[in-house]
ROBAPA-897738 format. One record per residue: x, y, z of N, C-alpha, C in turn; residue number from 0; chain. Coordinates in nm, 2 decimals, padded with zeros to 4 digits, m for minus. Layout:
N
[[X,Y,Z],[X,Y,Z],[X,Y,Z],NUM,"A"]
...
END
This chain:
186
[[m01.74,m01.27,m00.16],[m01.82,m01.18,m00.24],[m01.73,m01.08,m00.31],0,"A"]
[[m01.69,m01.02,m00.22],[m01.57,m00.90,m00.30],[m01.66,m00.76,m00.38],1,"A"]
[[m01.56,m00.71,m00.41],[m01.66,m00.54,m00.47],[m01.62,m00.58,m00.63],2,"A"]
[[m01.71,m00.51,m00.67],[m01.71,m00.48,m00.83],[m01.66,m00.34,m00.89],3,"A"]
[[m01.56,m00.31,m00.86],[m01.55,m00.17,m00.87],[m01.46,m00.14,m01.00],4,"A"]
[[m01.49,m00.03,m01.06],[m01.43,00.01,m01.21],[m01.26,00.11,m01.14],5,"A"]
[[m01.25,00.14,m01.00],[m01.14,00.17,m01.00],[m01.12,00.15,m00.84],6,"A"]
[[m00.97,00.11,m00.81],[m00.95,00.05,m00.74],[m00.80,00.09,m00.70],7,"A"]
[[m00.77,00.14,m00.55],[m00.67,00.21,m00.54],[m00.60,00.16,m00.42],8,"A"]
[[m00.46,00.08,m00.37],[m00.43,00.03,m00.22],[m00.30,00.17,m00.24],9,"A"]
[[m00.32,00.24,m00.14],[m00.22,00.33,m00.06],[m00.13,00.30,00.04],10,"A"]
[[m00.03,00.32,00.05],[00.07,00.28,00.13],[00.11,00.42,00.22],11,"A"]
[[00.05,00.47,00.36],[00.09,00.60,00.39],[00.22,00.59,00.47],12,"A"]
[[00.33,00.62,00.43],[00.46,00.65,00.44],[00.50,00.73,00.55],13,"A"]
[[00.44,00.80,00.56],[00.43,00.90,00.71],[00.25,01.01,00.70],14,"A"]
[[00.26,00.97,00.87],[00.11,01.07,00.89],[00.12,01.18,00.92],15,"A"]
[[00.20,01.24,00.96],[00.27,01.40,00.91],[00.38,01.42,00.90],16,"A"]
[[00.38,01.51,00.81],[00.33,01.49,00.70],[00.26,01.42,00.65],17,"A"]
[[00.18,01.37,00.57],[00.10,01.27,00.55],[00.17,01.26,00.37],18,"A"]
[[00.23,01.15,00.40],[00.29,01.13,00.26],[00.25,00.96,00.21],19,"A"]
[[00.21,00.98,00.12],[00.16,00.86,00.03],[00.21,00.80,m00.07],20,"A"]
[[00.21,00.66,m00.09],[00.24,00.56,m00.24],[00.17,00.48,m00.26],21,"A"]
[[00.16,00.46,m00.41],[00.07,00.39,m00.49],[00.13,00.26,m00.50],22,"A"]
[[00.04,00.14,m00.39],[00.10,00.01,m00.41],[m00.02,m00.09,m00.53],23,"A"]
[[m00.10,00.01,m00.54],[m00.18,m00.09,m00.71],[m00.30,00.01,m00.69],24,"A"]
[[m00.30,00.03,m00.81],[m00.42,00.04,m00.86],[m00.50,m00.01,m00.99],25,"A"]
[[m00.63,00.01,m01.05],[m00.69,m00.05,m01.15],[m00.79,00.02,m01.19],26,"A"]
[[m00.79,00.10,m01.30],[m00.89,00.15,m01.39],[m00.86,00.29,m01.36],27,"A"]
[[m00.73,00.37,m01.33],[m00.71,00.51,m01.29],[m00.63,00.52,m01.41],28,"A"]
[[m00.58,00.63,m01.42],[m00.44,00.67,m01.56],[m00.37,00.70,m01.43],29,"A"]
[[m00.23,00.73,m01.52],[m00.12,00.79,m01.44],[m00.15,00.94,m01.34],30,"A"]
[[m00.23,01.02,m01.45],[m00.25,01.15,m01.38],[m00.34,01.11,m01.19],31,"A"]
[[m00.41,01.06,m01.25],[m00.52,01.03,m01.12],[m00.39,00.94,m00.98],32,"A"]
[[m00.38,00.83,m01.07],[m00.25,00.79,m00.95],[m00.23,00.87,m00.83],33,"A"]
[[m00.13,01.02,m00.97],[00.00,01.05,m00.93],[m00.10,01.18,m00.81],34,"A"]
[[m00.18,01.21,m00.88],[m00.27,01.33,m00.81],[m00.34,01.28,m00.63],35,"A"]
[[m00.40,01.17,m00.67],[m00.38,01.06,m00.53],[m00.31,01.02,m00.41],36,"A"]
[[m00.20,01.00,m00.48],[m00.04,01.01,m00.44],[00.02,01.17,m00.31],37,"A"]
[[m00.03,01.22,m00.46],[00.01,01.44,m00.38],[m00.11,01.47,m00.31],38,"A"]
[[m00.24,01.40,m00.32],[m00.35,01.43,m00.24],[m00.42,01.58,m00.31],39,"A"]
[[m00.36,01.57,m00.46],[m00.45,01.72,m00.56],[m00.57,01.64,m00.60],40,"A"]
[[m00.66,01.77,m00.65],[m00.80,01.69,m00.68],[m00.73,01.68,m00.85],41,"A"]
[[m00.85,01.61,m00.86],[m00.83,01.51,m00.98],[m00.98,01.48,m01.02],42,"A"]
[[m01.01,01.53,m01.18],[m01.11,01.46,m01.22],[m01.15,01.32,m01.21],43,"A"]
[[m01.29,01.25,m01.13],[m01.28,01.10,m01.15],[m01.26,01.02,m01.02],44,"A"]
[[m01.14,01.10,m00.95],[m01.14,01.08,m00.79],[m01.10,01.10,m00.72],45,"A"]
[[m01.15,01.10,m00.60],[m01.17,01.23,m00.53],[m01.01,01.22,m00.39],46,"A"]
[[m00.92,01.26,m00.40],[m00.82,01.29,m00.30],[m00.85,01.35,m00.14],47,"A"]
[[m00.99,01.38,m00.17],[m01.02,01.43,m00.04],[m01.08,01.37,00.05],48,"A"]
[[m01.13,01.25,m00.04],[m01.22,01.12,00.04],[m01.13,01.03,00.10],49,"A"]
[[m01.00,01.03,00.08],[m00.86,00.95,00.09],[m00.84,01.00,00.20],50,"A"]
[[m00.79,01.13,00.22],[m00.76,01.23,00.27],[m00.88,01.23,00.44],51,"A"]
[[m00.98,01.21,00.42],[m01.08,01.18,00.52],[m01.12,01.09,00.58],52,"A"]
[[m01.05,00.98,00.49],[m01.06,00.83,00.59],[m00.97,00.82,00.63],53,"A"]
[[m00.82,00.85,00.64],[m00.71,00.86,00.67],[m00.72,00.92,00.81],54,"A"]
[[m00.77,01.07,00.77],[m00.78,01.17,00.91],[m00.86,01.15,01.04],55,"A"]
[[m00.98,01.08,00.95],[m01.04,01.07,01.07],[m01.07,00.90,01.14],56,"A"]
[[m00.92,00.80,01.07],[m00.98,00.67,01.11],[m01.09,00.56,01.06],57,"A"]
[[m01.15,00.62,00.99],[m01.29,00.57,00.96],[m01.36,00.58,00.83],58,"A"]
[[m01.39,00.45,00.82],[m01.43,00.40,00.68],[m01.53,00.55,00.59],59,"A"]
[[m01.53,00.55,00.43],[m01.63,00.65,00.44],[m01.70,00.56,00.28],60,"A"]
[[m01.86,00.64,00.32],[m01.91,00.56,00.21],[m02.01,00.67,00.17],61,"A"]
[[m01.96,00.68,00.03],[m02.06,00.77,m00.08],[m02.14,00.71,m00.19],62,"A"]
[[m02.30,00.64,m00.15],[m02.38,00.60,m00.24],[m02.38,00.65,m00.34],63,"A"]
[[m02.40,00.80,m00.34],[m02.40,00.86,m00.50],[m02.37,00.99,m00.44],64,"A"]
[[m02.29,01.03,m00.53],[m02.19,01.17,m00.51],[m02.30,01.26,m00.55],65,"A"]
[[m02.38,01.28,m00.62],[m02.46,01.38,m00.65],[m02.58,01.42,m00.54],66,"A"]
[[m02.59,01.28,m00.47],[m02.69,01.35,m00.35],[m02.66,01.35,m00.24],67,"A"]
[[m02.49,01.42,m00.19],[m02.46,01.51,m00.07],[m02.49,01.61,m00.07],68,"A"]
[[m02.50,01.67,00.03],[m02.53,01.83,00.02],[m02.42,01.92,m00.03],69,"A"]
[[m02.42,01.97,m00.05],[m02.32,02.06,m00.14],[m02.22,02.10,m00.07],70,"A"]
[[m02.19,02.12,00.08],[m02.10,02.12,00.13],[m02.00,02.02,00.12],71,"A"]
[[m02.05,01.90,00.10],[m01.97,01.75,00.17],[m01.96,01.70,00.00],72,"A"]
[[m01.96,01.80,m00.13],[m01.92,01.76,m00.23],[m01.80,01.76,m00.23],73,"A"]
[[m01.74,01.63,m00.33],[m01.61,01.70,m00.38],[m01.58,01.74,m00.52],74,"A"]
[[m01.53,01.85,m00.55],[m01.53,01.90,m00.72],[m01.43,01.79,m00.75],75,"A"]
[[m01.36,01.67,m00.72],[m01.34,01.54,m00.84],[m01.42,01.50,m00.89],76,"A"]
[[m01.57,01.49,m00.81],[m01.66,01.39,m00.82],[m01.76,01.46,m00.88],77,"A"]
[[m01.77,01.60,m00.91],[m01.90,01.65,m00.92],[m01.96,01.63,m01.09],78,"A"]
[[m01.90,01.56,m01.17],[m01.90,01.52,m01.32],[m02.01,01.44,m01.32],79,"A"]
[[m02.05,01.37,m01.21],[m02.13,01.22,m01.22],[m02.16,01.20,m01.16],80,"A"]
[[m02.23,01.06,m01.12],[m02.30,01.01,m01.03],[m02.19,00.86,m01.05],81,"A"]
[[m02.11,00.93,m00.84],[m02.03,00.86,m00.82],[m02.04,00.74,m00.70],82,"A"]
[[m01.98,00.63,m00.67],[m02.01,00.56,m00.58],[m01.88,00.50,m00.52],83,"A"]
[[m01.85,00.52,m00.37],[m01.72,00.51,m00.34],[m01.69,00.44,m00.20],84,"A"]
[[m01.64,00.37,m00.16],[m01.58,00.33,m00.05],[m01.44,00.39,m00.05],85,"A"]
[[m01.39,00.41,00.10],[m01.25,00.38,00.10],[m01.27,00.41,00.26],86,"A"]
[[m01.17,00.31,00.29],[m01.14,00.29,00.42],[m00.99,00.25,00.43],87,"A"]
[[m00.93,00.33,00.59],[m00.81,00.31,00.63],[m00.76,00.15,00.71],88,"A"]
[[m00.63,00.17,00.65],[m00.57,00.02,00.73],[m00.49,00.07,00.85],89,"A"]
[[m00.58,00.02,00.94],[m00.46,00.10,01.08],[m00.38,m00.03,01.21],90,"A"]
[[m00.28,00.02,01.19],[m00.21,m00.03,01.30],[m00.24,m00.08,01.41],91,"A"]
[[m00.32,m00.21,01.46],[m00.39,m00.20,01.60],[m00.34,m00.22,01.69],92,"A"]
[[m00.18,m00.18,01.72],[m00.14,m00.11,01.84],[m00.17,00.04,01.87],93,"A"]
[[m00.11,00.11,01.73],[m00.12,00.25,01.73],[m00.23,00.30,01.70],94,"A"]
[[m00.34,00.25,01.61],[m00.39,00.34,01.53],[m00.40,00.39,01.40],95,"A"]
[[m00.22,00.43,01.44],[m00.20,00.49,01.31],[m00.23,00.43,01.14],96,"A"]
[[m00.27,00.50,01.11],[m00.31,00.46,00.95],[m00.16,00.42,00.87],97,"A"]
[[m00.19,00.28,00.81],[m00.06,00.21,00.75],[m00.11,00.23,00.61],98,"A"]
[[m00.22,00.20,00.58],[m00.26,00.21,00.41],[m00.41,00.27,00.40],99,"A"]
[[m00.45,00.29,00.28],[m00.57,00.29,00.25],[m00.62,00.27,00.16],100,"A"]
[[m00.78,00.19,00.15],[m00.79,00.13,00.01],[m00.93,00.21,m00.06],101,"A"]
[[m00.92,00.26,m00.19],[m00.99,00.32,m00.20],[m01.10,00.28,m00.37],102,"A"]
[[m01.18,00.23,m00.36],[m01.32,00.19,m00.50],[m01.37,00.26,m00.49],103,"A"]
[[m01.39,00.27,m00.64],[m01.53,00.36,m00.68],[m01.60,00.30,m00.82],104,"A"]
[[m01.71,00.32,m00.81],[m01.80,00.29,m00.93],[m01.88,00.43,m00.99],105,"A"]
[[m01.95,00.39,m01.11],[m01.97,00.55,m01.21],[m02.10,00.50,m01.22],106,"A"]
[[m02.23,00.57,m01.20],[m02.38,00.56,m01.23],[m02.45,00.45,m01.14],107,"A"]
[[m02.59,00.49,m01.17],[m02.65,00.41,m01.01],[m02.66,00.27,m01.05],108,"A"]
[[m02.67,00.24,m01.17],[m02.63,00.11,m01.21],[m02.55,00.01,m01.10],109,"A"]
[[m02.45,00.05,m01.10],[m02.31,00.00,m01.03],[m02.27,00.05,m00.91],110,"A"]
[[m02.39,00.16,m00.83],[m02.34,00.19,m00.70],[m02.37,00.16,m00.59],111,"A"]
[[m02.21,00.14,m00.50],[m02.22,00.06,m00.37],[m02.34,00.03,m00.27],112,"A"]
[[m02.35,m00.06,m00.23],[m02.46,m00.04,m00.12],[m02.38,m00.08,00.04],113,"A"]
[[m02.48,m00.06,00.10],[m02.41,m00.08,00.27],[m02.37,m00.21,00.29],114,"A"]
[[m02.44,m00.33,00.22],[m02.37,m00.43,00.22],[m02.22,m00.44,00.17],115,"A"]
[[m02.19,m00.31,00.10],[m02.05,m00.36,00.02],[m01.96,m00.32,00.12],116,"A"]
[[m02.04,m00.18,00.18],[m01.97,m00.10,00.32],[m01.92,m00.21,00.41],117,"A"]
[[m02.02,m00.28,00.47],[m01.99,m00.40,00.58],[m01.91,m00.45,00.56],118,"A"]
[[m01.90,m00.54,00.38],[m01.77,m00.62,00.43],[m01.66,m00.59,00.35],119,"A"]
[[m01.62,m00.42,00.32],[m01.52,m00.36,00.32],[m01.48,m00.31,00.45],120,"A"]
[[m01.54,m00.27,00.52],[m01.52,m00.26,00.67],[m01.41,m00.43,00.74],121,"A"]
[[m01.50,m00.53,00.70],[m01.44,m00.69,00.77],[m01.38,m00.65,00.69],122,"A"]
[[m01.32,m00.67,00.54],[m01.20,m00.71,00.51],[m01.07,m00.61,00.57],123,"A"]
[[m01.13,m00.48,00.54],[m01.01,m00.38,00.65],[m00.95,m00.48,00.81],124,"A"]
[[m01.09,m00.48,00.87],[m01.02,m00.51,01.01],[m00.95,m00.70,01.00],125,"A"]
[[m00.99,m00.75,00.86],[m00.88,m00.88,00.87],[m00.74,m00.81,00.83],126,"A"]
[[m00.72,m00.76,00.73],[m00.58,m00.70,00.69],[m00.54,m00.63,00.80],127,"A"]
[[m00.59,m00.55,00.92],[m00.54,m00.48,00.98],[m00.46,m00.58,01.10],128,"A"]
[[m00.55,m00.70,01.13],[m00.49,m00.79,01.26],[m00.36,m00.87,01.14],129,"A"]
[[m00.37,m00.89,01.02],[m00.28,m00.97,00.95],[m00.14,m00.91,00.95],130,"A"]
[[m00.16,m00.75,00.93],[m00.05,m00.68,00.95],[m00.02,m00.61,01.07],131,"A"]
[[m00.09,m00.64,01.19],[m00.08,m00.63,01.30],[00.07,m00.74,01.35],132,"A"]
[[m00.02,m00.86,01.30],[00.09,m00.96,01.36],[00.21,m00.95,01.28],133,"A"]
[[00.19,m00.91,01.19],[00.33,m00.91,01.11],[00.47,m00.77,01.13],134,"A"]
[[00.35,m00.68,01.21],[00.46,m00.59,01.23],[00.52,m00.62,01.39],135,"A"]
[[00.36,m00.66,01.47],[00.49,m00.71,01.61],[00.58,m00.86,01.59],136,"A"]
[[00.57,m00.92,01.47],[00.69,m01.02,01.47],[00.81,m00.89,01.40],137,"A"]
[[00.80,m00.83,01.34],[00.89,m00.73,01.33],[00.97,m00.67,01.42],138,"A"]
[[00.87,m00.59,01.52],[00.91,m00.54,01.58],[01.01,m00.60,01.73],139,"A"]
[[00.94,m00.74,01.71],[00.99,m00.88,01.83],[01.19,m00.88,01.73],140,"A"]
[[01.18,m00.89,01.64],[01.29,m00.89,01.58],[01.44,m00.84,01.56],141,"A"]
[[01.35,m00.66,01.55],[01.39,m00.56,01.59],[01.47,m00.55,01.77],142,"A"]
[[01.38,m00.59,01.83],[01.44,m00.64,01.98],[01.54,m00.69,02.01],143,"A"]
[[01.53,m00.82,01.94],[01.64,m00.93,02.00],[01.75,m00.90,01.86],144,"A"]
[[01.73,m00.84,01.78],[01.90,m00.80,01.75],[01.98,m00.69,01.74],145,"A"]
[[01.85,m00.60,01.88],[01.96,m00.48,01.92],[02.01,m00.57,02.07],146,"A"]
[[01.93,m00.66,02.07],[01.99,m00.74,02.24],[02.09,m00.80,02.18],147,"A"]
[[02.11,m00.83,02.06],[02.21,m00.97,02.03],[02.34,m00.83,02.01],148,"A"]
[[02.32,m00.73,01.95],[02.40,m00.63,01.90],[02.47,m00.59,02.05],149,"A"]
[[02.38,m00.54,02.15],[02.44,m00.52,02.28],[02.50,m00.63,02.32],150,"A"]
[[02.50,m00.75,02.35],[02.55,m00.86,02.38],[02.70,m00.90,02.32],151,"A"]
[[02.70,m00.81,02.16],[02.82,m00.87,02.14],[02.93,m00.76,02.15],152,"A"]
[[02.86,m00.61,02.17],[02.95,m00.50,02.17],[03.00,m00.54,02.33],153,"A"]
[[02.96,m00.63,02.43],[02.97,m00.59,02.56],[03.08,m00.75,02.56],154,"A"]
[[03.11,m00.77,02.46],[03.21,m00.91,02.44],[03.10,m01.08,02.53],155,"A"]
[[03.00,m01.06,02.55],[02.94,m01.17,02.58],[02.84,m01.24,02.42],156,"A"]
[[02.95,m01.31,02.38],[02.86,m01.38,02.29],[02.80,m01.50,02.29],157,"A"]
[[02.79,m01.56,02.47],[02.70,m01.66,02.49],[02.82,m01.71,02.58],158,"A"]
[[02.78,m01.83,02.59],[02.87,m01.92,02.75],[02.99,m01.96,02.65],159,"A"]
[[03.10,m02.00,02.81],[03.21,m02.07,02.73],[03.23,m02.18,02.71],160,"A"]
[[03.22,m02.27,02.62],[03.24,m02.36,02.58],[03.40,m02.48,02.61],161,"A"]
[[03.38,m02.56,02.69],[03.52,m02.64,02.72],[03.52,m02.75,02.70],162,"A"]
[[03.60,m02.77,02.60],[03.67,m02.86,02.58],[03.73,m02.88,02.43],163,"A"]
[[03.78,m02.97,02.37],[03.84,m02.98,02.22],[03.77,m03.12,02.14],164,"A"]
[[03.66,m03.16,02.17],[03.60,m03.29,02.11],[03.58,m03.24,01.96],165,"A"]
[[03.52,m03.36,01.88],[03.46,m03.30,01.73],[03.36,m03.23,01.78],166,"A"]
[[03.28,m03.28,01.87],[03.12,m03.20,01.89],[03.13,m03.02,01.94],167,"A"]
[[03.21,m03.04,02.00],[03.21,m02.94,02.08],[03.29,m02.80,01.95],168,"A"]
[[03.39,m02.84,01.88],[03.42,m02.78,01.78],[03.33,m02.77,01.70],169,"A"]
[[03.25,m02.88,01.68],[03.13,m02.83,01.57],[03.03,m02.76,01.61],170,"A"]
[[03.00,m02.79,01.74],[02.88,m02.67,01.80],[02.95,m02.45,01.79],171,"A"]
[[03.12,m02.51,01.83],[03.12,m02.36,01.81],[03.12,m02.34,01.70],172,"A"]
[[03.17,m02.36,01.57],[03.17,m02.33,01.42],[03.00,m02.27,01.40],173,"A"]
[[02.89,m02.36,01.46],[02.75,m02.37,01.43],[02.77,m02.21,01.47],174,"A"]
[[02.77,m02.23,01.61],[02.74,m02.09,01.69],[02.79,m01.97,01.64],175,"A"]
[[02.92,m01.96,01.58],[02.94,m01.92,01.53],[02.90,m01.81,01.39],176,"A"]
[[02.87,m01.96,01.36],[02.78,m01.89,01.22],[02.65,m01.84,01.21],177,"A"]
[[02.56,m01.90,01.28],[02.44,m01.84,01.34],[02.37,m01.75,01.38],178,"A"]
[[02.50,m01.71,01.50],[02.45,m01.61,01.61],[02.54,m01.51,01.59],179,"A"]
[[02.65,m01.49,01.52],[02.75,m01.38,01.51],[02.64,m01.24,01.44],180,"A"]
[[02.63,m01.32,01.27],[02.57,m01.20,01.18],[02.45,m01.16,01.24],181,"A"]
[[02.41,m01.02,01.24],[02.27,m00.97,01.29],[02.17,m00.96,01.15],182,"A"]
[[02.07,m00.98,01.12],[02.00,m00.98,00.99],[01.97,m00.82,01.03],183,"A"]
[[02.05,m00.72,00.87],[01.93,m00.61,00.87],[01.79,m00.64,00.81],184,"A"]
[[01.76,m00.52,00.85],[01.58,m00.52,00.79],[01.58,m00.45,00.68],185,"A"]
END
């Protein structure tokens, strides 16, 4: 299905406190709104604080039409029009912690979200979230075994000893050698 949305924002949150942010794509913003998104300032068009609230509190948020919250739960980005907005966090499902967040909006009731679009912006968050789940504990699995391989070689054990002088045996250590010596940085 997918959303139809006239603007379209994936966040990359850098650190959660500070809560610092980058703009990994967006579509239909200018530079100012980006950059304002980015620093979490309001911005005509959209709203930094709805970013700022899915982030904080975890949880998806959905504004059918900006002009009929109550005036408290407005935000002065949004108060120009009749706006319509998703954005929900990408969180880490070991930690929690918020890794990205993605943020659409559409302009007039024409074009504004409905709960069906809520639901499966919600699924597609929680597929991205187990995709980059697994991709950070193969990371983190990585991370492991080449501070074990790093301890292993600072402690002069760089594996069993090898006996004897055949071609094979010379070519297994050359292999070993080359294989298991270098540690890949990240």
């Amino acid at each position: 299905k997918g959303l139809r949305a006239l603007k379209a924002l994936l966040l990359y949150v850098r650190s959660a406190e500070p809560l610092e942010l980058e703009v990994l794509y967006s579509s239909g913003l200018t530079q100012e709104q980006e950059e304002a998104c980015q620093a979490l300032q309001t911005s005509r068009g959209v709203s930094p604080s709805v970013i700022r609230s899915a982030i904080d509190e975890r949880c998806s948020v959905f504004i059918p039409n900006s002009q009929n919250r109550p005036e408290a739960n407005r935000t002065a980005s949004l108060s120009d029009g009749n706006h319509s907005v998703l954005c929900t966090p990408i969180l880490d499902p070991l930690t929690s912690a918020p890794i990205a967040v993605l943020y659409f909006q559409n302009e007039g009731l024409l074009f504004a979200f409905e709960e069906e679009d809520h639901e499966w912006l919600k699924g597609y968050a929680t597929a991205l979230q187990q995709g980059i789940g697994l991709h950070l504990t193969a990371i983190r699995q990585l991370e492991g075994l080449q501070q074990d391989r790093r301890r292993l070689v600072e402690a002069g054990s760089g594996g069993p000893d090898l006996v004897g002088d055949s071609e094979e045996v010379r070519s297994l250590r050359l292999t070993l050698n080359e294989t298991l010596l270098p540690v890949v940085d990240l």
